[in-house]
N, C-alpha and C positions, 0 to 999 in steps of 0.2 A: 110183806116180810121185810124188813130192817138188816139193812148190811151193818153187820159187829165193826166196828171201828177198833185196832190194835194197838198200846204204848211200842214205843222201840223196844221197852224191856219184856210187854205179853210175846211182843211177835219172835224175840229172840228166845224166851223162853221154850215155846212153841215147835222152834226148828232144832231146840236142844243146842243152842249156842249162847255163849256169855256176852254178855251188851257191846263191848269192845269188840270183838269178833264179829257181830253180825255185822257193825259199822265198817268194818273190815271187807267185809263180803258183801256186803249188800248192794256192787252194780251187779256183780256174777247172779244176786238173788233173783234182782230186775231182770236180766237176761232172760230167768225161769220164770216171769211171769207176776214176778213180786209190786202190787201196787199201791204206790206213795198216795195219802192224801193231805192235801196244807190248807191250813185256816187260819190264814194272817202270820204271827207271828209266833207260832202257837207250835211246839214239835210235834213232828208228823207222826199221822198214823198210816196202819197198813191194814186194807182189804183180809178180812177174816177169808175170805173165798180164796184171795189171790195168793196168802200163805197155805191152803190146803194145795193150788190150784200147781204152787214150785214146790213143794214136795213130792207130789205127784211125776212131774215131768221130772224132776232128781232121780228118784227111783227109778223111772221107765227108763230112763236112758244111763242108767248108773254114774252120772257124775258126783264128783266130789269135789265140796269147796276147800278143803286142803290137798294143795299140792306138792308140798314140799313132803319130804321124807327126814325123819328124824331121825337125828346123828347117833352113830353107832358108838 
């Protein structure tokens, strides 16, 4: 079986967040498991497993990658 390799825009797509945003969050992704791959010089992709694999662990432990609170 063949590991899916993901653009930044599939994988952002994926977790329901817009391209700038994932860029934004994507060590907090890495924390959950999110895994980079690089082939020269080429923009990377992301492990099809390893974005089921951080959503997964997002859910189980209810974290959220925004924190802040928006202004009243």
């Amino acid at each position: 079986m063949t590991e899916q390799l993901l653009t930044p825009a599939e994988t952002a797509a994926r977790l329901g967040l817009k391209k700038t945003s994932f860029y934004k969050y994507r060590p907090k992704l890495r924390a959950f498991g999110l895994q980079e791959v690089r082939f020269g010089a080429c923009s990377p992709r992301y492990r099809e497993s390893s974005v089921d694999v951080c959503i997964k662990k997002m859910a189980e432990s209810e974290a959220h990658l925004v924190t802040e609170q928006p202004a009243s």
